[in-house]
N, C-alpha and C positions, 0 to 999 in steps of 0.2 A: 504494500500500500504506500503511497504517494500523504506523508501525513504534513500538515501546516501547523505550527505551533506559534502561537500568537505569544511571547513572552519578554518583561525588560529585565528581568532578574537572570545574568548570568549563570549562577549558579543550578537554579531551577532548570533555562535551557540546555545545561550541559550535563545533569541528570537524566533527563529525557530523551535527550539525544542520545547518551548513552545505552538507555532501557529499548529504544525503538529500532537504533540501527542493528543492535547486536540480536533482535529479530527477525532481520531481515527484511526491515523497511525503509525508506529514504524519509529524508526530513525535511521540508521547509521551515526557514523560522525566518519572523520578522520579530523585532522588537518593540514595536506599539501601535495601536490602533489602525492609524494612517495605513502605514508598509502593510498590514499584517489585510486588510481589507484590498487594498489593489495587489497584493500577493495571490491571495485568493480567487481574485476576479482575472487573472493574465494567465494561471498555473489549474486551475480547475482543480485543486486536491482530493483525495476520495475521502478525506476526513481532517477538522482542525482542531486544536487542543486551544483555547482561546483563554487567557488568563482573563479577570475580571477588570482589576487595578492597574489599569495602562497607562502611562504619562500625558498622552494627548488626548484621544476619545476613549470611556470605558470600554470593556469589551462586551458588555452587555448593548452594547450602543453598535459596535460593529456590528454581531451578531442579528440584531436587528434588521439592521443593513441588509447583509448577505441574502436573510431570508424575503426580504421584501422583492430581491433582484431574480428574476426569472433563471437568469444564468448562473446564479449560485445557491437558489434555494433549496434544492435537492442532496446538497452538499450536509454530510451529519456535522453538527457543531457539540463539542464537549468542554462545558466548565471546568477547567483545572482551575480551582482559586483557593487562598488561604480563606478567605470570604464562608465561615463555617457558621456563623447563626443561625438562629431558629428563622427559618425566614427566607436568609440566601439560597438556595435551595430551588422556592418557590418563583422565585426573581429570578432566576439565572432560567429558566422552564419558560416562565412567561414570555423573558424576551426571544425567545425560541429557539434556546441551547435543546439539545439531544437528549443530552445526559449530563451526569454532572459529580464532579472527584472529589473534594476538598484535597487541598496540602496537608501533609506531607503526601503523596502517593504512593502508593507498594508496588513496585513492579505489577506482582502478579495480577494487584488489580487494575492497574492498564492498562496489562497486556488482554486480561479479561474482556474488560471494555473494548479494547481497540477490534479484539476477535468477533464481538457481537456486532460491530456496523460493517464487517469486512466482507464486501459486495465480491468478492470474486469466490 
């Protein structure tokens, strides 16, 4: 799978990156809303890990986006976010994430998640 990681936290895209290629997947990443939105829209990915807390548009706000766009609504989007309230959850869902992680993430439940949208 062709995955897009929407993330500005170094450390976070460098665990994931870690957890996804050594599966046998490629990685898109951009680092904040902006890139992480016209990444998505130039590159068509079969799935994006969209963090919440982006520096310039949230990712609930991208996410929005994507799905309102004919050419990328089809595309599964997944909250990876520290963002673990009672609450976020239901906001990350509304604005029409997929699915939805909290930080820290476990591998296995990634890899989990990543298996249940994997169209081929």
């Amino acid at each position: 799978m062709r995955i897009l990681y929407v993330e500005d936290n170094p450390q976070n895209m460098r665990l994931v990156r870690k957890i996804v290629t050594n599966a046998g997947h490629t990685l898109l990443e951009a680092v904040d809303g902006n890139s992480g939105l016209e990444l998505a829209q130039q590159e068509l990915p079969d799935i994006i890990l969209m963090d919440v807390n982006l520096p310039d548009i949230d990712g609930l706000e991208v996410t929005a986006r994507l799905k309102e766009d004919a050419k990328t609504a089809h595309i599964p989007v997944i909250a990876l976010t520290a963002n673990a309230m009672v609450g976020d959850k239901e906001k990350a869902l509304d604005a029409g994430c997929d699915d939805y992680l909290p930080k820290p993430v476990s591998r296995q439940i990634l890899l989990e998640t990543l298996n249940k949208y994997d169209q081929k």
